[in-house]
Residue frames as a rotation matrix with the C-alpha (Angstrom) as fourth column:
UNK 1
0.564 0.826 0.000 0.00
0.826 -0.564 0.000 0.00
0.000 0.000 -1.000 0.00
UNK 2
0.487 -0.550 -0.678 2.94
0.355 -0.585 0.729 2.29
-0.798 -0.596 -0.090 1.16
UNK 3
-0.658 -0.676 0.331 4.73
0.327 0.139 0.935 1.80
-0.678 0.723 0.130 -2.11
UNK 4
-0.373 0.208 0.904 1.74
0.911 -0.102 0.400 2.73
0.176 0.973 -0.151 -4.14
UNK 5
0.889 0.430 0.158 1.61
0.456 -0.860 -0.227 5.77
0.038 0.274 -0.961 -3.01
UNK 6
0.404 -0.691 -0.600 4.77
-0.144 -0.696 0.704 6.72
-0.903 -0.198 -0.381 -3.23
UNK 7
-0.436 -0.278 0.856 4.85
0.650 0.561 0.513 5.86
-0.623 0.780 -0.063 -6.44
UNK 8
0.390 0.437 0.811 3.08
0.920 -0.226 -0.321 8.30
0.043 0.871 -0.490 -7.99
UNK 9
0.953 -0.025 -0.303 4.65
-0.077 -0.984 -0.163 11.29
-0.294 0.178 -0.939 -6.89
UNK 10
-0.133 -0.917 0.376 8.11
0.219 0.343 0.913 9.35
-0.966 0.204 0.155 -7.80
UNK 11
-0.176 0.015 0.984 6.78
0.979 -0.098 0.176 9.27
0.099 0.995 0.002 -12.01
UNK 12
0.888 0.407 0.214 5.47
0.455 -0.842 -0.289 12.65
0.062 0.354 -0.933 -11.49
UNK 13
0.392 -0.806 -0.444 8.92
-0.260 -0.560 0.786 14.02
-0.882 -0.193 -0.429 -10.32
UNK 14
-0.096 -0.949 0.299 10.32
0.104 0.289 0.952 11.85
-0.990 0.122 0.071 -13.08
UNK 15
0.587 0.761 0.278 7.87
0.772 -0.421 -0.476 13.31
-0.245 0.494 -0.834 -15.67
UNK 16
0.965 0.252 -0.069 8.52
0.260 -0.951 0.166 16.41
-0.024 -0.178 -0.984 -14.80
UNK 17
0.301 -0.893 -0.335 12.48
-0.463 -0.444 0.767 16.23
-0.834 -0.076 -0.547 -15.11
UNK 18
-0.286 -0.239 0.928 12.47
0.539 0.761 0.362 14.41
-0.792 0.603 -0.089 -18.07
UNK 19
0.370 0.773 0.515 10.26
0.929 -0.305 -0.209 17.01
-0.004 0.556 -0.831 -19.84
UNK 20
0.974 -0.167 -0.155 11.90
-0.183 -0.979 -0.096 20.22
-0.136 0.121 -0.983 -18.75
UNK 21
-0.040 -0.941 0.336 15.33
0.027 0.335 0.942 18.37
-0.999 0.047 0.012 -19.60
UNK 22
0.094 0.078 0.993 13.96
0.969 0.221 -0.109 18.10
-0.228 0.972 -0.055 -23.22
UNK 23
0.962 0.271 -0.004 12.22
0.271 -0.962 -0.004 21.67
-0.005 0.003 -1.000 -22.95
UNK 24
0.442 -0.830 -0.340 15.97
-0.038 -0.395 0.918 22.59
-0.896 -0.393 -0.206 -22.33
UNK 25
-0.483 -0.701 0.524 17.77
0.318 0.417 0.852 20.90
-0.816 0.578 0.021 -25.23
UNK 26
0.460 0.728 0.509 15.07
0.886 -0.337 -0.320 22.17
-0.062 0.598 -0.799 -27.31
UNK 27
0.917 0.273 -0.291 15.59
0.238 -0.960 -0.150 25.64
-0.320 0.068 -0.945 -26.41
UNK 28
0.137 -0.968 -0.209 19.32
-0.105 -0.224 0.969 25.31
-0.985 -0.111 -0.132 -26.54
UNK 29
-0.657 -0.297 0.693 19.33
0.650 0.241 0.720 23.97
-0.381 0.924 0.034 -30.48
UNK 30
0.464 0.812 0.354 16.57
0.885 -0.414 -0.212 26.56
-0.026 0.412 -0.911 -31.43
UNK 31
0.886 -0.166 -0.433 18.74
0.210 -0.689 0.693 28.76
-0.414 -0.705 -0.576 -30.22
UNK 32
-0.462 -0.876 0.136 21.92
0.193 0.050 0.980 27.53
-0.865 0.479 0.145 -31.65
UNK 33
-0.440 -0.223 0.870 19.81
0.869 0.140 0.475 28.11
-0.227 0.965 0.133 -35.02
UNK 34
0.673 0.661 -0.333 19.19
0.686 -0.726 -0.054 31.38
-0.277 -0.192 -0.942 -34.67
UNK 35
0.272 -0.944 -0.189 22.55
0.201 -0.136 0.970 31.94
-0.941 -0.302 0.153 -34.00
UNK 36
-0.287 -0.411 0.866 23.67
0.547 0.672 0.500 30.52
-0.787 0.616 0.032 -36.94
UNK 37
0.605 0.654 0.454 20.64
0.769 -0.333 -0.546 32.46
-0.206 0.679 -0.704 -39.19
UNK 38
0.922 0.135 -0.363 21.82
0.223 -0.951 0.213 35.78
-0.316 -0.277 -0.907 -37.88
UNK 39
0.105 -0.982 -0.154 25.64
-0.136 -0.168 0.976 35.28
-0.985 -0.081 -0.151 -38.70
UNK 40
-0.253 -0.157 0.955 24.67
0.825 0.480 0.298 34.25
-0.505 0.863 0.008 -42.18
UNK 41
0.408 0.398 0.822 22.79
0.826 -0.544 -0.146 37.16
0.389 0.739 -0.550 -43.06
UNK 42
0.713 -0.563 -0.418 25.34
-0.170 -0.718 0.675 39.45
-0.680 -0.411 -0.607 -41.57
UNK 43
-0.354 -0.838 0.414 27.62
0.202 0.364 0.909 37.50
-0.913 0.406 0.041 -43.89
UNK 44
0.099 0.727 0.679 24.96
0.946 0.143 -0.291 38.21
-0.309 0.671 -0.674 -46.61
UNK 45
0.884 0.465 -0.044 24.82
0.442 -0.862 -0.247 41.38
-0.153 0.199 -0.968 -46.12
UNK 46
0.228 -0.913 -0.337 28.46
-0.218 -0.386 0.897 42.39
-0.949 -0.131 -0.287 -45.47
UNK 47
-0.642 -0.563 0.520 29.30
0.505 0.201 0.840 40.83
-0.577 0.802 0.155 -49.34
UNK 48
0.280 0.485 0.828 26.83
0.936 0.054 -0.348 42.89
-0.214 0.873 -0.439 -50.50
UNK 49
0.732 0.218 -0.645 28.03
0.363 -0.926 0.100 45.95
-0.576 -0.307 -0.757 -49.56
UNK 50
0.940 -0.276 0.199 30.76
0.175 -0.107 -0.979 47.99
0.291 0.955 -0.052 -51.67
UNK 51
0.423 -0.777 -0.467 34.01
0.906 0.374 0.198 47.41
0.021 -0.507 0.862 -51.16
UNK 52
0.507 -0.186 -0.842 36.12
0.352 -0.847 0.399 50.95
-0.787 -0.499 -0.364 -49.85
UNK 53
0.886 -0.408 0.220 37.84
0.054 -0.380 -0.923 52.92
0.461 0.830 -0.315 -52.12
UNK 54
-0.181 -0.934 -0.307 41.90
0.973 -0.125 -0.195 53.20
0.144 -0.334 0.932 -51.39
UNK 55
0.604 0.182 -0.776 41.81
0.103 -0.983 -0.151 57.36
-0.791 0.012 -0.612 -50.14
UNK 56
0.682 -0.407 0.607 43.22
0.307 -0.594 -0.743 59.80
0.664 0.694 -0.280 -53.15
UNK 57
0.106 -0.765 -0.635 46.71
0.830 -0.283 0.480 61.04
-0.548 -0.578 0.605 -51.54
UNK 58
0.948 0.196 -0.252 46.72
0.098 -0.929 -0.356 64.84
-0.304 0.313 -0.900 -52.03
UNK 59
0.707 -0.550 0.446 48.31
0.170 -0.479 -0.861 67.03
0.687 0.684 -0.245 -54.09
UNK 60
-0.035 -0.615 -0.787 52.11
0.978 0.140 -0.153 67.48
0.204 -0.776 0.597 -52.07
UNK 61
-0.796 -0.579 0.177 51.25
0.514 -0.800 -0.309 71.16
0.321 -0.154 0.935 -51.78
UNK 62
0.132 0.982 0.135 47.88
-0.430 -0.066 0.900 71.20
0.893 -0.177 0.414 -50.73
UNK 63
0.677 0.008 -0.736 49.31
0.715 0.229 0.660 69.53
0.174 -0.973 0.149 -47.05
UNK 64
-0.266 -0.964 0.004 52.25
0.796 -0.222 -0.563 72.11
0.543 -0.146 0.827 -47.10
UNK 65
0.909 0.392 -0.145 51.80
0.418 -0.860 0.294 75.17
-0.010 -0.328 -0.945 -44.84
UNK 66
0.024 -0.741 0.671 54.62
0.049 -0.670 -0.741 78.15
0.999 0.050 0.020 -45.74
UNK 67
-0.490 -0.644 -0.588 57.08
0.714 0.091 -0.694 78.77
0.501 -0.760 0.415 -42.59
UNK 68
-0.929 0.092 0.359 55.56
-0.270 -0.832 -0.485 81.63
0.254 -0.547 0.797 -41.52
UNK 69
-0.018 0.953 -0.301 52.08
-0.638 0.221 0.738 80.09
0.770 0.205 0.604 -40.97
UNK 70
0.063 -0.340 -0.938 53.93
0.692 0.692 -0.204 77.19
0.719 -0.636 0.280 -38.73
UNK 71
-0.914 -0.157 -0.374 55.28
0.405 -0.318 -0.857 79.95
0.016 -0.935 0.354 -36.15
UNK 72
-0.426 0.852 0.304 51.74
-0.649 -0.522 0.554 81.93
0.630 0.039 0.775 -36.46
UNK 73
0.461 0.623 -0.631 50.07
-0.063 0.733 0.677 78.27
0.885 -0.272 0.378 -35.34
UNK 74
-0.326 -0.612 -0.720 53.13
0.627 0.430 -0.650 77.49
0.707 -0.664 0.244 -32.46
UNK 75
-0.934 -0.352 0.058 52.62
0.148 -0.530 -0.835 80.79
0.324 -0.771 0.548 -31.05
UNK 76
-0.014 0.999 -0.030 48.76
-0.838 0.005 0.546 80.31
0.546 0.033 0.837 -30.72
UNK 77
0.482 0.507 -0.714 49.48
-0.046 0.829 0.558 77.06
0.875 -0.236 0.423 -29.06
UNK 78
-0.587 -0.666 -0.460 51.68
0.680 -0.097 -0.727 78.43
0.440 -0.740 0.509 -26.41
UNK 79
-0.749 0.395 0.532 49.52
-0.398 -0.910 0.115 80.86
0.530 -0.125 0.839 -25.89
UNK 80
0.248 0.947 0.205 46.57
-0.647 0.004 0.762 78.97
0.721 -0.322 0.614 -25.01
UNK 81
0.050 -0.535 -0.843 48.82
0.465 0.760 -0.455 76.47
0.884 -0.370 0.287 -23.06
């Protein structure tokens, strides 16, 4: 008599960890293909985009600044120093 009732709340426990052990693994491979979706169509998308231009290297006198312009700039930055 003792044994059948403890028997049923034994299957129910073992029900009940058997089921949210699946539920788990479920959620964990549903998951893992999401994953997966999201990294493809990032990869999708990234090859569609256009690939950078190299920059245009300027003209070599268009970066020059004349000598007198340098001490103009120095003594402005001592200044505010």
């Amino acid at each position: 008599m003792l044994l059948s009732l403890m028997l049923v709340p034994v299957l129910v426990a073992s029900g009940i960890a058997i089921d949210s052990s699946r539920q788990l693994n479920l959620k964990a491979h549903l998951q893992s293909a999401a994953d997966a979706a999201a990294l493809a169509g990032a990869k999708s998308y990234a090859a569609d985009l256009p690939k950078p231009r190299p920059l245009q290297r300027p003209a070599p006198r268009s970066m020059q600044m004349s000598k007198r312009c340098m001490i103009r700039r120095r003594a402005r930055l001592t200044l505010l120093m």
